[in-house]
C-alpha positions in Angstrom: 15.2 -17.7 -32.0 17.2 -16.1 -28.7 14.2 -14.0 -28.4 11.9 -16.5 -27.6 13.2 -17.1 -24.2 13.0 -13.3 -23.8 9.4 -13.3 -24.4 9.2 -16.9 -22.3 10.1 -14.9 -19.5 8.2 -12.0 -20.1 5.2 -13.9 -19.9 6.3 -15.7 -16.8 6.8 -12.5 -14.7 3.5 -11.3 -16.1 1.6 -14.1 -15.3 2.5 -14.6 -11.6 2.2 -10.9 -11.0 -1.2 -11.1 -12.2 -2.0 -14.5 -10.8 -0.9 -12.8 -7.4 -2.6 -9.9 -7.4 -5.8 -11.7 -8.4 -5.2 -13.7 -5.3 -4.8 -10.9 -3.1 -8.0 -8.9 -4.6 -10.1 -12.1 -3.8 -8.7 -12.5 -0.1 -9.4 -8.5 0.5 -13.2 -9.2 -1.0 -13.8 -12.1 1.3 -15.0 -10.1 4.1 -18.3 -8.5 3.9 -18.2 -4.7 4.2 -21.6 -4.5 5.6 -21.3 -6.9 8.4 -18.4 -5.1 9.6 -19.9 -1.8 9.3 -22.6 -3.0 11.4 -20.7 -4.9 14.2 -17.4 -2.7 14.6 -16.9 1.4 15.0 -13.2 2.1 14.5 -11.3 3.8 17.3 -9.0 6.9 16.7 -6.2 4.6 16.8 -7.3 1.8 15.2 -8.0 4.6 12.3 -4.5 5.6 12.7 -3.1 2.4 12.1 -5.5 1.9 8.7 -4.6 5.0 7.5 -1.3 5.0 8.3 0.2 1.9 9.5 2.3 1.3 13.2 4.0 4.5 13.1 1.1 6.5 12.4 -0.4 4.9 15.3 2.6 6.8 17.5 1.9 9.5 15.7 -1.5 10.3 16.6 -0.5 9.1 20.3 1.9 12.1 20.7 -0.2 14.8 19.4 -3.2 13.9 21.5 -0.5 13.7 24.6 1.2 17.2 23.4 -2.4 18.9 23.1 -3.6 17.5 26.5 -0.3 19.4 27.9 0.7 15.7 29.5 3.6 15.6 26.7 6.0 18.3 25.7 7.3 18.3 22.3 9.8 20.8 21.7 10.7 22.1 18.0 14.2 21.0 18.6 12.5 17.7 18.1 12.8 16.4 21.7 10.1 14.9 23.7 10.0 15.5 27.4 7.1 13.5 29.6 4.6 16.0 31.9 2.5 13.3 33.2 4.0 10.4 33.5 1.0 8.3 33.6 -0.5 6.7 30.5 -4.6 6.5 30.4 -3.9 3.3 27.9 -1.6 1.1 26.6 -0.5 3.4 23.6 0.5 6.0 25.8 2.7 4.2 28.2 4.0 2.3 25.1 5.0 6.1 24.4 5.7 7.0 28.0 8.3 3.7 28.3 9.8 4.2 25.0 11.0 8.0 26.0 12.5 6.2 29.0 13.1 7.0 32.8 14.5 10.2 32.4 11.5 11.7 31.0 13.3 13.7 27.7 14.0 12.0 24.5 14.5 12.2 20.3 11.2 12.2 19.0 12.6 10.0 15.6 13.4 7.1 18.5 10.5 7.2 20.3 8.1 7.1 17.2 10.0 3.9 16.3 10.0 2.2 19.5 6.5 3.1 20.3 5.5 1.6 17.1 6.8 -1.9 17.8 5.3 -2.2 20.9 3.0 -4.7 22.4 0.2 -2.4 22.1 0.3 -1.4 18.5 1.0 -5.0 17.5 -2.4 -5.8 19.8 -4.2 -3.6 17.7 -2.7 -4.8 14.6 -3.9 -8.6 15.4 -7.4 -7.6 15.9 -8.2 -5.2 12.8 -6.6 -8.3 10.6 -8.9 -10.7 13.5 -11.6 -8.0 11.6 -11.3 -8.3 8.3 -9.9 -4.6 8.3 -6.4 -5.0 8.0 -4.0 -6.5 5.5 -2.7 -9.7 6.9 1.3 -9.3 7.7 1.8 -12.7 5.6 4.7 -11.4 3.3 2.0 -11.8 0.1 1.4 -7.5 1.3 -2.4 -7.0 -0.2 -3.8 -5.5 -3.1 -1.7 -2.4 -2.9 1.9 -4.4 -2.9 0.1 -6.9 -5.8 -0.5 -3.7 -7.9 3.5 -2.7 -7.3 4.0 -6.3 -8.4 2.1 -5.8 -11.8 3.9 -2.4 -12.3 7.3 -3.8 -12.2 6.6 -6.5 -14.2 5.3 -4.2 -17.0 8.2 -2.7 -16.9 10.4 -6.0 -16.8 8.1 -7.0 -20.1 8.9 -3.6 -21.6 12.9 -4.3 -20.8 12.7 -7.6 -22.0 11.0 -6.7 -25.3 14.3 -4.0 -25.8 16.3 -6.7 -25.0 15.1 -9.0 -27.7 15.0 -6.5 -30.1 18.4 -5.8 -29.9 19.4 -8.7 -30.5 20.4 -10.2 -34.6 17.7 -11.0 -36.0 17.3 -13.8 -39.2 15.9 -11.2 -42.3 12.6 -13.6 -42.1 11.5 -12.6 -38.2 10.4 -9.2 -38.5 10.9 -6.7 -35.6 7.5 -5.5 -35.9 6.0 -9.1 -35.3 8.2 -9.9 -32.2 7.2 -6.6 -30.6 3.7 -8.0 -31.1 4.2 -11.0 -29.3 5.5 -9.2 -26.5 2.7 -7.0 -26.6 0.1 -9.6 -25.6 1.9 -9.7 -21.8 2.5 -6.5 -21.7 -1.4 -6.1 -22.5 -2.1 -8.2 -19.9 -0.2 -6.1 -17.3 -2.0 -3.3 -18.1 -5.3 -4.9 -18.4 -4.9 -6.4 -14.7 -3.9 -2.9 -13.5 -7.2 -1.1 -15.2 -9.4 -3.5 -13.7 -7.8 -3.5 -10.2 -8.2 0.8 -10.1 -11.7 0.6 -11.5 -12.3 -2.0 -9.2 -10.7 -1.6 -5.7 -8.9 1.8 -6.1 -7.6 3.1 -3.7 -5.1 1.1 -3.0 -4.1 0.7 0.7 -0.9 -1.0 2.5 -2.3 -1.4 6.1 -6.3 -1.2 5.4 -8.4 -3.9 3.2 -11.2 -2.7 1.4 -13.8 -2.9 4.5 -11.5 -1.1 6.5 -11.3 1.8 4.1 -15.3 2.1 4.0 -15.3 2.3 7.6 -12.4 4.8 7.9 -14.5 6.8 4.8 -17.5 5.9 6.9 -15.3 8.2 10.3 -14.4 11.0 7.9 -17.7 11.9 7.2 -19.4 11.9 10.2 -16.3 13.8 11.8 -16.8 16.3 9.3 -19.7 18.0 10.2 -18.3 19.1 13.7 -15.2 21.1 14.9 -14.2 20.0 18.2 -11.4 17.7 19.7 -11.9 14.7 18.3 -12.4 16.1 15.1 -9.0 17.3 15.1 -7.2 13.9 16.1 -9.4 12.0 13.0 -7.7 14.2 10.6 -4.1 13.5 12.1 -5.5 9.7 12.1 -6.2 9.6 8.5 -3.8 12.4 7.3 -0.8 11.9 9.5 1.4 14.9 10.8 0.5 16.9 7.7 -3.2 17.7 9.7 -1.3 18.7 12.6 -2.4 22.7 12.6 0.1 24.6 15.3 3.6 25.6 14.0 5.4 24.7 17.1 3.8 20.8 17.1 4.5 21.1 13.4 8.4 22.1 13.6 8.7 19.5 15.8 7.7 16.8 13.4 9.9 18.2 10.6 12.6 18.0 12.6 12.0 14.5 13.2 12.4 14.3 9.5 15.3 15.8 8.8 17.0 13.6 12.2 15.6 10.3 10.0 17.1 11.4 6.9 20.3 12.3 8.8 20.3 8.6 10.0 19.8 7.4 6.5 22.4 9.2 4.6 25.2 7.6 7.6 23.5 4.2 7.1 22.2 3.8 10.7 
């Protein structure tokens, strides 16, 4: 009767994972959609940081400095200031995190300019909003759902696990691998209502702030001019950035990140 505990468990880690995400479903859909759609038209950055979270905030800060020529970022990946004064608090958070000589890495300046002041401003009044996902550790819908994946799969390990074991000739496999179906069932139940329901899933944006990010797509869509341009790097990231020397110079930023990785910096 060994397996019993396995299957104990399996429904433990099932349950909370589902209990959690349930909870973090019913905190997103506390906020009405259509009273912040009425009261609150989301900024480029504030779209950004949605989208993309902090560092997608710097992001979209350096491309709209590089294409107003008040930023110069090289495809050796270095960032060198042209005008050194910000018109808001994102840019000097950008400006100050490149430093007083005026060149710098763009990998550390993305990272300090995404823990500044100013992005953690911003972050404090979308969750003020309704339109971000509180910082509070639980992480939203879209970190419940990773929740409910992994304990599928911790049901699915369990269940090998009790299988394995020596079983009396009176306890069928087949019926135990029943039992642990039912969790495992209840997994995947939670997961098919949370994509029919809520899908997609986001990290930084609750539901209302997706509608009103949608709601910025569509009206951008229609025109081609500057601002146009900076929604799509907003929503898409670095991916939407169209010239090859701005585009080199975020790749290289890559490849300097996964450098720092592999050496464990």
């Amino acid at each position: 009767m060994f397996w019993v505990l396995f299957l104990l468990s399996a429904w433990a880690v099932a349950g909370l994972a589902c209990l959690r995400l349930c909870l973090a479903a019913v905190r997103a859909a506390a906020v009405s959609p259509r009273a912040l759609a009425r009261e609150h038209a989301l900024t480029l950055y504030e779209a950004a940081f949605l989208s993309g979270g902090p560092r997608r905030v710097a992001d979209l800060t350096l491309v709209s400095m590089a294409r107003q020529r008040r930023l110069l970022l090289a495809h050796t990946g270095w960032a060198t200031v042209v005008d050194p004064c910000g018109r808001d608090d994102m840019e000097r958070s950008v400006i100050g995190a490149i430093g007083p000589d005026g060149q710098s890495r763009i990998a550390p300046v993305r990272a300090a300019a995404a823990t500044a002041d100013a992005v953690r401003g911003l972050a404090d009044r979308l969750v003020g909003a309704g339109l971000a996902v509180p910082d509070d550790g639980a992480g939203g819908v879209a970190a419940g759902v990773r929740r409910v994946r992994v304990a599928a799969a911790a049901v699915c390990a369990l269940a090998a696990a009790a299988l394995a074991l020596p079983l009396p000739a009176h306890e069928p496999r087949t019926l135990i691998a029943l039992w642990f179906a039912l969790p495992l069932a209840l997994t995947l139940g939670c997961l098919a209502i949370t994509r029919m329901e809520i899908h997609p899933y986001s990290r930084w944006a609750s539901p209302a702030g997706q509608r009103l990010i949608g709601t910025l797509v569509q009206h951008a869509d229609g025109t081609a001019d500057e601002r146009t341009y900076l929604t799509s790097v907003a929503v898409r990231g670095v991916h939407a950035v169209g010239e090859p020397d701005l585009r080199a110079a975020f790749a290289h930023r890559e490849a300097y990140l996964d450098g720092h990785r592999e050496r464990g910096i």
